[in-house]
DOLUM-551935 format. One record per residue (C-alpha): chain; residue number from 1; residue in three letters; y, z, x. Coordinates in Angstrom, 3 decimals. Each point is the difference from the previous one (the first is absolute). Example, Ala and Ser with C-alpha at 12.3 -4.5 7.8 and 13.67 -1.06 7.14 Angstrom:
2
- chaine | num | residu | yy | zz | xx
- A | 1 | ALA | -4.500 | 7.800 | 12.300
- A | 2 | SER | 3.440 | -0.660 | 1.370
END
This chain:
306
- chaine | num | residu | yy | zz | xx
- A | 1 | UNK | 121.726 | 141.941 | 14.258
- A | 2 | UNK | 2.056 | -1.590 | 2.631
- A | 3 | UNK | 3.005 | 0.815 | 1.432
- A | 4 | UNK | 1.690 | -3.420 | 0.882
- A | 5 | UNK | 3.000 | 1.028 | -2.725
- A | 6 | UNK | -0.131 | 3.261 | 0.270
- A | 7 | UNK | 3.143 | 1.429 | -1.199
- A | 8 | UNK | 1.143 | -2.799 | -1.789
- A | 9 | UNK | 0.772 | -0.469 | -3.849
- A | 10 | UNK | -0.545 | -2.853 | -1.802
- A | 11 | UNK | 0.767 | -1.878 | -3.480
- A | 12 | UNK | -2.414 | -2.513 | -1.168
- A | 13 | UNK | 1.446 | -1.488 | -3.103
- A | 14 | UNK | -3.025 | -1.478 | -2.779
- A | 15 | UNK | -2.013 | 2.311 | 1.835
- A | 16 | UNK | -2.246 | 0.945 | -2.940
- A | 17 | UNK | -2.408 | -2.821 | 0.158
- A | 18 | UNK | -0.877 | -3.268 | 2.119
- A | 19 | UNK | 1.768 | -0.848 | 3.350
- A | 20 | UNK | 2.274 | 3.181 | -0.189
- A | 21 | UNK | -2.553 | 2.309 | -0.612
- A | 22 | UNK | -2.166 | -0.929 | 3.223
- A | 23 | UNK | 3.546 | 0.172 | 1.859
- A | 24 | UNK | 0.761 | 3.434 | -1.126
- A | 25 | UNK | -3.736 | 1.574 | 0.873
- A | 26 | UNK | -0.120 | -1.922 | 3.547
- A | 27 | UNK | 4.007 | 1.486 | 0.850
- A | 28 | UNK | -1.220 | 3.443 | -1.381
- A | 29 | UNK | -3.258 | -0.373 | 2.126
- A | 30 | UNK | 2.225 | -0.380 | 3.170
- A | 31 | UNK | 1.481 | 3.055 | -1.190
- A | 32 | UNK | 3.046 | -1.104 | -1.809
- A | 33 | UNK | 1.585 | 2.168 | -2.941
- A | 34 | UNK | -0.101 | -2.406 | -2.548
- A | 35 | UNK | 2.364 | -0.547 | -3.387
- A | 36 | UNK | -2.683 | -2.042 | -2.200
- A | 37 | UNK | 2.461 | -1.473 | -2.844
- A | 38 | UNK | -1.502 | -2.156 | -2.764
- A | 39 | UNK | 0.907 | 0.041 | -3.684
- A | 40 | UNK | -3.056 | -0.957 | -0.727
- A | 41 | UNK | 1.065 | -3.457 | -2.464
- A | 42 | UNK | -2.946 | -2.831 | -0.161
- A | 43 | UNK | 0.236 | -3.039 | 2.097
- A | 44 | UNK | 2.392 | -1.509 | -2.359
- A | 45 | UNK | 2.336 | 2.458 | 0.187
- A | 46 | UNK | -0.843 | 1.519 | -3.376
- A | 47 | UNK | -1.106 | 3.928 | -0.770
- A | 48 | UNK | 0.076 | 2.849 | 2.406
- A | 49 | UNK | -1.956 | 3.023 | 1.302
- A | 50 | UNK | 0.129 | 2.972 | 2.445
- A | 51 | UNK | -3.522 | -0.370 | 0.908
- A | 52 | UNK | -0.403 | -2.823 | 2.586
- A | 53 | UNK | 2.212 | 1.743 | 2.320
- A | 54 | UNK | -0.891 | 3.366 | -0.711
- A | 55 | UNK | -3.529 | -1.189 | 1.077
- A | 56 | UNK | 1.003 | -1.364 | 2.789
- A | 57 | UNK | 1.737 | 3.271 | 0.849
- A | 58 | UNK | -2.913 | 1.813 | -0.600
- A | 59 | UNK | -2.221 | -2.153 | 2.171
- A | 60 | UNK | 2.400 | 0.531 | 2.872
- A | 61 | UNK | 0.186 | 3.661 | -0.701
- A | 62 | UNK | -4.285 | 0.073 | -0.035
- A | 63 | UNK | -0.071 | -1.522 | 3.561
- A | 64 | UNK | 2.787 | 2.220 | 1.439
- A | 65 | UNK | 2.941 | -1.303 | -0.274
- A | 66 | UNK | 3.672 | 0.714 | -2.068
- A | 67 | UNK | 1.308 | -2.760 | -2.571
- A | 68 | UNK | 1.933 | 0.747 | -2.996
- A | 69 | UNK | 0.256 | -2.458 | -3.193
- A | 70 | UNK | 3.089 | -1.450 | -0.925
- A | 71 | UNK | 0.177 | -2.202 | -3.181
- A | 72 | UNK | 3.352 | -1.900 | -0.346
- A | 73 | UNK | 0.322 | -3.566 | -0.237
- A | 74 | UNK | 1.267 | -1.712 | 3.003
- A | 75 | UNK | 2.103 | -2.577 | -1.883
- A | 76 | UNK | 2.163 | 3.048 | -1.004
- A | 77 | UNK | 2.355 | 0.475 | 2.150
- A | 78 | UNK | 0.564 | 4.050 | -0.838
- A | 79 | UNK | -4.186 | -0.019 | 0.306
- A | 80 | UNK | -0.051 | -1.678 | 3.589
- A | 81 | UNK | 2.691 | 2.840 | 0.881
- A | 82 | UNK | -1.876 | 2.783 | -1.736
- A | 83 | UNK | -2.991 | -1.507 | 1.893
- A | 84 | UNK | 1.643 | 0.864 | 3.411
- A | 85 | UNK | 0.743 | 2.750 | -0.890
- A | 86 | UNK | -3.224 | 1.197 | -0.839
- A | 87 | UNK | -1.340 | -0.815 | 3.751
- A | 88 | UNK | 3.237 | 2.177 | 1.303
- A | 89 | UNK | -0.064 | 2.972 | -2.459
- A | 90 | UNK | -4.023 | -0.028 | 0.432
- A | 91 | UNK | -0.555 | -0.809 | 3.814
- A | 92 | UNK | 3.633 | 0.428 | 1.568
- A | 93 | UNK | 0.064 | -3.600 | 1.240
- A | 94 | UNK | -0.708 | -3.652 | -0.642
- A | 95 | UNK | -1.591 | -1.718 | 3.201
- A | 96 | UNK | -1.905 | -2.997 | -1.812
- A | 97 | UNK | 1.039 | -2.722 | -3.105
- A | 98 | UNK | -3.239 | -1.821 | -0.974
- A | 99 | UNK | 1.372 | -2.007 | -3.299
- A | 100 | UNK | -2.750 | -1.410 | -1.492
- A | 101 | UNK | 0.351 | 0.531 | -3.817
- A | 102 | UNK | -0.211 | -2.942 | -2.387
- A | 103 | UNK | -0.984 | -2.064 | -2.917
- A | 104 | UNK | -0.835 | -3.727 | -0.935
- A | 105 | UNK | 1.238 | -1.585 | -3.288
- A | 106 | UNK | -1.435 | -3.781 | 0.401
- A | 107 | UNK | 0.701 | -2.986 | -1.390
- A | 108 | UNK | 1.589 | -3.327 | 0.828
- A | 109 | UNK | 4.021 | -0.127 | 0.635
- A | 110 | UNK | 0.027 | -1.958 | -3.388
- A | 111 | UNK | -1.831 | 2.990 | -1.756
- A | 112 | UNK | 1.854 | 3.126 | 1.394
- A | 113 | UNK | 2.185 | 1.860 | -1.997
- A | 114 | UNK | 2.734 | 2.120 | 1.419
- A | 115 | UNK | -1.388 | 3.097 | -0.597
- A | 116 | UNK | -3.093 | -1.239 | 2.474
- A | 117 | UNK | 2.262 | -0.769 | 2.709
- A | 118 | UNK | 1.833 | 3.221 | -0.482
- A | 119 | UNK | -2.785 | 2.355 | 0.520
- A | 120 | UNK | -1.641 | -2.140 | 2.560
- A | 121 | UNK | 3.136 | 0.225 | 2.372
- A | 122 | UNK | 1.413 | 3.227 | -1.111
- A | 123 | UNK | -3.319 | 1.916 | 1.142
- A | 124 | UNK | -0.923 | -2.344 | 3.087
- A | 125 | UNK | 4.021 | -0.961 | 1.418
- A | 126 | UNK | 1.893 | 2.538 | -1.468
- A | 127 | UNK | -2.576 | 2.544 | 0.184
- A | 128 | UNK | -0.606 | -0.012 | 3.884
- A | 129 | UNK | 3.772 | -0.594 | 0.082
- A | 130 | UNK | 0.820 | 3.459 | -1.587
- A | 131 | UNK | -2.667 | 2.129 | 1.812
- A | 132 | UNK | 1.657 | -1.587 | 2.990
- A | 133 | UNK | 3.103 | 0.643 | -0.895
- A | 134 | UNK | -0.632 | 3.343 | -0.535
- A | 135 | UNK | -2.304 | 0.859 | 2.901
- A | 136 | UNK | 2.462 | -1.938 | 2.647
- A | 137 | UNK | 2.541 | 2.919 | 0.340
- A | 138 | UNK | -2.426 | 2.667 | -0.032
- A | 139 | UNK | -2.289 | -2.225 | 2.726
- A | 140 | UNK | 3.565 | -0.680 | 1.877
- A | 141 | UNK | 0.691 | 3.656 | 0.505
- A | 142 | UNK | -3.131 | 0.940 | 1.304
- A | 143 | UNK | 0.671 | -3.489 | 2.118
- A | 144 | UNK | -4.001 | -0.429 | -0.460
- A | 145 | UNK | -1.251 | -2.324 | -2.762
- A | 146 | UNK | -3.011 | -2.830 | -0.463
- A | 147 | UNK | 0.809 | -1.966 | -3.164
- A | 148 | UNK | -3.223 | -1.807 | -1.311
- A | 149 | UNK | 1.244 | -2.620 | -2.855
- A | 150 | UNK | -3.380 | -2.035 | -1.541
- A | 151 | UNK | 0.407 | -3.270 | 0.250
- A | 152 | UNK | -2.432 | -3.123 | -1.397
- A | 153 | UNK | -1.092 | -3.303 | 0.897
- A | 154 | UNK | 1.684 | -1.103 | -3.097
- A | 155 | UNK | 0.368 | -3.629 | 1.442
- A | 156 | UNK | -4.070 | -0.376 | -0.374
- A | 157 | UNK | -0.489 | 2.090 | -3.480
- A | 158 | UNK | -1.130 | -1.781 | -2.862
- A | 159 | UNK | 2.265 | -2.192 | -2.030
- A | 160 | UNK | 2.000 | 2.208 | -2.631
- A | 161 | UNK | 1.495 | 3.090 | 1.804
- A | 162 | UNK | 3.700 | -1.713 | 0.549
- A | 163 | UNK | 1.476 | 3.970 | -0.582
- A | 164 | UNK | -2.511 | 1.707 | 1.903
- A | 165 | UNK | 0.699 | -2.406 | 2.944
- A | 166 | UNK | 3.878 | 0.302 | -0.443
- A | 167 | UNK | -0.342 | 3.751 | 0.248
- A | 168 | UNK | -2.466 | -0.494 | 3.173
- A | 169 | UNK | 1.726 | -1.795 | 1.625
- A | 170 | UNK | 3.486 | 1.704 | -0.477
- A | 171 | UNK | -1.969 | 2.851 | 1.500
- A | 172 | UNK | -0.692 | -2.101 | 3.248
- A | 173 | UNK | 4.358 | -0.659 | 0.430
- A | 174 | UNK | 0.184 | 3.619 | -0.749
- A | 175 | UNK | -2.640 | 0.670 | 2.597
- A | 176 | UNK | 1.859 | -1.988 | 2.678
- A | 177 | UNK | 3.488 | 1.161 | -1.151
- A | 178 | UNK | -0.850 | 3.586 | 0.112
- A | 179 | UNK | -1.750 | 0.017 | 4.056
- A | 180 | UNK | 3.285 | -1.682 | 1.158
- A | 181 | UNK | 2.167 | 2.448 | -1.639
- A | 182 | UNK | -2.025 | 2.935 | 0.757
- A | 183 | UNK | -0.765 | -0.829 | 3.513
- A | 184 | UNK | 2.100 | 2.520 | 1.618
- A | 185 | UNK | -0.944 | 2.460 | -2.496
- A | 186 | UNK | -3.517 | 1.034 | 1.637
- A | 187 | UNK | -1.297 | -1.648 | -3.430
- A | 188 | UNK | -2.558 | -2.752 | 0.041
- A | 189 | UNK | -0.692 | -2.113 | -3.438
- A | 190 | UNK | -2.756 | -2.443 | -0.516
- A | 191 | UNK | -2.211 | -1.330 | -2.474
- A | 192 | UNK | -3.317 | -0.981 | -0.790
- A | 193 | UNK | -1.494 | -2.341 | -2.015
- A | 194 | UNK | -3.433 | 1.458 | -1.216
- A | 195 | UNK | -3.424 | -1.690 | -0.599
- A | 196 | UNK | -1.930 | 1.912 | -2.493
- A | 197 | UNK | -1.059 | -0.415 | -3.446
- A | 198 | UNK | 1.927 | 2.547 | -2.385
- A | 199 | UNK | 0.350 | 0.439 | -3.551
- A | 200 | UNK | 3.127 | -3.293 | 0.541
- A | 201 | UNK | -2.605 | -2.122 | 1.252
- A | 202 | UNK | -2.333 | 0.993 | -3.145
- A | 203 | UNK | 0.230 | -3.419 | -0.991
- A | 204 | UNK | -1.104 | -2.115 | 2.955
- A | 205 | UNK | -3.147 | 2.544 | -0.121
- A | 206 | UNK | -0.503 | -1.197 | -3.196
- A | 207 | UNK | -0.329 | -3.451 | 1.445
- A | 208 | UNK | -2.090 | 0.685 | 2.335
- A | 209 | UNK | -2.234 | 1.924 | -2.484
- A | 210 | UNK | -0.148 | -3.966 | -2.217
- A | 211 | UNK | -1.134 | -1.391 | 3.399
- A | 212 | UNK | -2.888 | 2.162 | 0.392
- A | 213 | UNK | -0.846 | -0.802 | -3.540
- A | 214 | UNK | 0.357 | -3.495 | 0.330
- A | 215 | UNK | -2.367 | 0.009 | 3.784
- A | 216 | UNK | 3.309 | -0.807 | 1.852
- A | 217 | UNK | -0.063 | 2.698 | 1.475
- A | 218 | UNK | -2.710 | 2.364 | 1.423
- A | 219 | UNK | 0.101 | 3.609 | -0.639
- A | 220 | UNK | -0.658 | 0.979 | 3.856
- A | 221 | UNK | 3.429 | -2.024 | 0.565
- A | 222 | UNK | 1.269 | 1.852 | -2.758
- A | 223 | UNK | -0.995 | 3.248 | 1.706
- A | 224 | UNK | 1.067 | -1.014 | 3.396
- A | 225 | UNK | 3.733 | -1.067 | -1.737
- A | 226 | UNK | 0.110 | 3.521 | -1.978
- A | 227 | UNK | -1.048 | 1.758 | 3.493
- A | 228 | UNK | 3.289 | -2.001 | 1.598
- A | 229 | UNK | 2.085 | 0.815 | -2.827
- A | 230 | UNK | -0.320 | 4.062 | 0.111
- A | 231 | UNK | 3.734 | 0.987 | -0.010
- A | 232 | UNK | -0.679 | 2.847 | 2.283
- A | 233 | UNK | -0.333 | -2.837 | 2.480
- A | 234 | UNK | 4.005 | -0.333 | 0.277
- A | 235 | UNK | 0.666 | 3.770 | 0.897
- A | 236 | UNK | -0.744 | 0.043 | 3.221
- A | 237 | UNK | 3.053 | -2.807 | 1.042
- A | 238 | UNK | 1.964 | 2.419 | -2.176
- A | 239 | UNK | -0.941 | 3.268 | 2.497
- A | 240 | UNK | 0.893 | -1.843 | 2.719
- A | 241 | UNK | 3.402 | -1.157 | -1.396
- A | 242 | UNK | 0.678 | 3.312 | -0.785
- A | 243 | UNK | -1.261 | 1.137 | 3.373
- A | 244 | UNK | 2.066 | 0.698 | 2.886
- A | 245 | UNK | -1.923 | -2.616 | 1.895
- A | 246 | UNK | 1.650 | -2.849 | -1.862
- A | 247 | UNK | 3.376 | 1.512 | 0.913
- A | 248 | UNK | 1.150 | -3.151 | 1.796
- A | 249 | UNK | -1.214 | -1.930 | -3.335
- A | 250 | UNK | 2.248 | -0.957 | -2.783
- A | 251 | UNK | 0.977 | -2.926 | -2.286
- A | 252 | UNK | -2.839 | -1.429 | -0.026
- A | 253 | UNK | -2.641 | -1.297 | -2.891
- A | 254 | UNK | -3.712 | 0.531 | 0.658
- A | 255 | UNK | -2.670 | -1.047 | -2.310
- A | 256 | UNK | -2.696 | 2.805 | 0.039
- A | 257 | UNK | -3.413 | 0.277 | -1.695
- A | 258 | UNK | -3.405 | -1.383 | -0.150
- A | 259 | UNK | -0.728 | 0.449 | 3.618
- A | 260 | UNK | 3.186 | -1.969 | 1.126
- A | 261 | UNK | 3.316 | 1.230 | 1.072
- A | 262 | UNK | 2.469 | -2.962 | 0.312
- A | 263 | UNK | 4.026 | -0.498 | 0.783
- A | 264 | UNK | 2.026 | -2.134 | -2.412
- A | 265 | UNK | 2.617 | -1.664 | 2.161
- A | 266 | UNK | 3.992 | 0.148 | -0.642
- A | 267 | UNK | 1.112 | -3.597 | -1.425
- A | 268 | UNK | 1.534 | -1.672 | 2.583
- A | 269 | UNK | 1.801 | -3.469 | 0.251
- A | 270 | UNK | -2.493 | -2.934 | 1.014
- A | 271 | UNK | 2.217 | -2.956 | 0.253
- A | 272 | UNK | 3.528 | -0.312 | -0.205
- A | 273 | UNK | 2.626 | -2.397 | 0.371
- A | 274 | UNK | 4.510 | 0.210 | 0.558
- A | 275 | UNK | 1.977 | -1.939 | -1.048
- A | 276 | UNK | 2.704 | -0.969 | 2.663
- A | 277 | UNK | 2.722 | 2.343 | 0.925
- A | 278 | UNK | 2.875 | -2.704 | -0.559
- A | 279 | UNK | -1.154 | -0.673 | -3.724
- A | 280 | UNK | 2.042 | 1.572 | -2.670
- A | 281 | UNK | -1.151 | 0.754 | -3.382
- A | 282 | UNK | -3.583 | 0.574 | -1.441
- A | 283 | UNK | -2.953 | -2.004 | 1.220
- A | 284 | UNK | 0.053 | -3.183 | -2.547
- A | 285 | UNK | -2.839 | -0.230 | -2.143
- A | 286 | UNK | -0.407 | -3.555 | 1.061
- A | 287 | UNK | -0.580 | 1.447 | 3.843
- A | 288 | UNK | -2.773 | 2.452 | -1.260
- A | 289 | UNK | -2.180 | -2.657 | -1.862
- A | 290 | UNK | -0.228 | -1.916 | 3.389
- A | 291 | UNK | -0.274 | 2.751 | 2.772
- A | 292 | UNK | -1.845 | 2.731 | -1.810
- A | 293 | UNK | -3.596 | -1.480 | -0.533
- A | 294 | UNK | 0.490 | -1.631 | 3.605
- A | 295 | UNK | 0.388 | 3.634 | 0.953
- A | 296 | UNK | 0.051 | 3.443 | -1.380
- A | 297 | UNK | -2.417 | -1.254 | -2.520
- A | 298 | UNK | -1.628 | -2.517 | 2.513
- A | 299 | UNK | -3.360 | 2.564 | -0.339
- A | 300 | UNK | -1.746 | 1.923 | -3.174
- A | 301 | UNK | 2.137 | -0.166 | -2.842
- A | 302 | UNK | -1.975 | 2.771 | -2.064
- A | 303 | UNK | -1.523 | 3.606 | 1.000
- A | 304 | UNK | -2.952 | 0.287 | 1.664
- A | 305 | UNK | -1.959 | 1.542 | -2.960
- A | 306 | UNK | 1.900 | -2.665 | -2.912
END
């Protein structure tokens, strides 16, 4: 084992399976005490069992390291507390967030029902909002923290994910919001946006399965794609993150996987145009229709990827 976090205790939320369970091995591999919390529910959101994260415990446990299982379901507010709590009561401390827990309820914004868009964002926005929530004060005391929110590059997923992007990318303003008011808190928060293939991403795997039946796509490229898409491949960004060498790093969005490590940057203004100072009054429709496409819309029109 390693000793890069030695000393430290972390929480790895939807640490059971996927993404968050290579997070939670490669943190307790640098010899981080880790809280492994997943209720265990399908990819849907639906069921529950002890066992994913009580394997994952185990594994840690095998190779040398301390994790306990926590359970609770980060979109409950009393769980995401009972979840910090666990870290303190078990390890004494809380040095490192990773909030990566989730599920996917697709369809098309004409098809969703309430009840979709109310698990999607209540595990996802709410969820890393209420282990942060939580963790903050503890993390603010110690004035040590590295906050690890997941992001997504929800702006190139398939059509028919309008919640899951809304949570995503209320995740990223969270992400941004957080570092600035943190900053003199010795607490860094950033997020990743992971490339792996994971029980979410099921059914674009199924795709690619009906191209390799259909000779659109060769199973050696199918290999090579799986190979690319291990989620242990996103951990290591995470250890950094959560290392003391990214100390000086925060609020920012890095996509991580597949052999690539990448930064999202902040949105920033492009073009703009003022109005003059002597005018009174809001800028008259009439004015807009001449000067904007002459101007601020003088270039692209649409996103890059649209």
């Amino acid at each position: 084992m390693g000793d890069l976090l030695a000393g430290r205790v972390a929480i790895v939320t939807g640490s059971g399976r996927g993404i968050g369970r290579g997070e939670a091995l490669a943190l307790a591999a640098e010899g981080a005490k880790v809280v492994v919390n997943d209720p265990g529910v399908e990819g849907d959101g639906h069921g529950g069992s002890m066992a994913p994260a009580d394997e994952v415990v185990a594994a840690i446990k095998a190779a040398g390291g301390e994790a306990v299982a926590n359970y609770d379901s980060v979109a409950d507010w009393k769980g995401a507390q009972r979840l910090v709590q666990t870290a303190v009561d078990s390890f004494g401390r809380l040095d490192i967030v990773v909030n990566n827990a989730g599920v996917v309820r697709r369809g098309f914004m004409d098809e969703l029902t309430e009840e979709d868009f109310d698990l999607v964002v209540g595990v996802h926005l709410k969820g890393t909002f209420a282990v942060c929530r939580h963790a903050v004060p503890v993390m603010k005391a110690q004035r040590y923290g590295r906050i690890i929110n997941t992001a997504s590059n929800q702006f190139t997923l398939p059509k028919g994910r309008a919640a899951y992007a809304a949570a995503k990318g209320g995740i990223v303003s969270l992400t941004y919001d957080l570092a600035w008011e943190l900053q003199n808190d010795g607490i860094t928060v950033n997020a990743v946006a992971p490339f792996a293939a994971t029980r979410m991403t099921a059914v674009e795997g199924g795709r690619d399965a009906e191209l390799v039946a259909k000779g659109l796509l060769s199973q050696r490229r199918l290999r090579q794609t799986e190979a690319r898409t291990d989620p242990a491949m996103v951990a290591p960004m995470v250890v950094y993150l959560a290392s003391d060498h990214a100390a000086h790093v925060t609020g920012c969005v890095f996509r991580a996987g597949g052999g690539k490590i990448g930064q999202y940057c902040h949105p920033v203004e492009v073009r703009t145009i003022f109005r003059n100072e002597a005018a009174e009054g809001p800028w008259p429709v009439a004015e807009l229709i001449d000067l904007l496409p002459r101007t601020v819309l003088s270039g692209e029109t649409k996103a890059p990827h649209i």
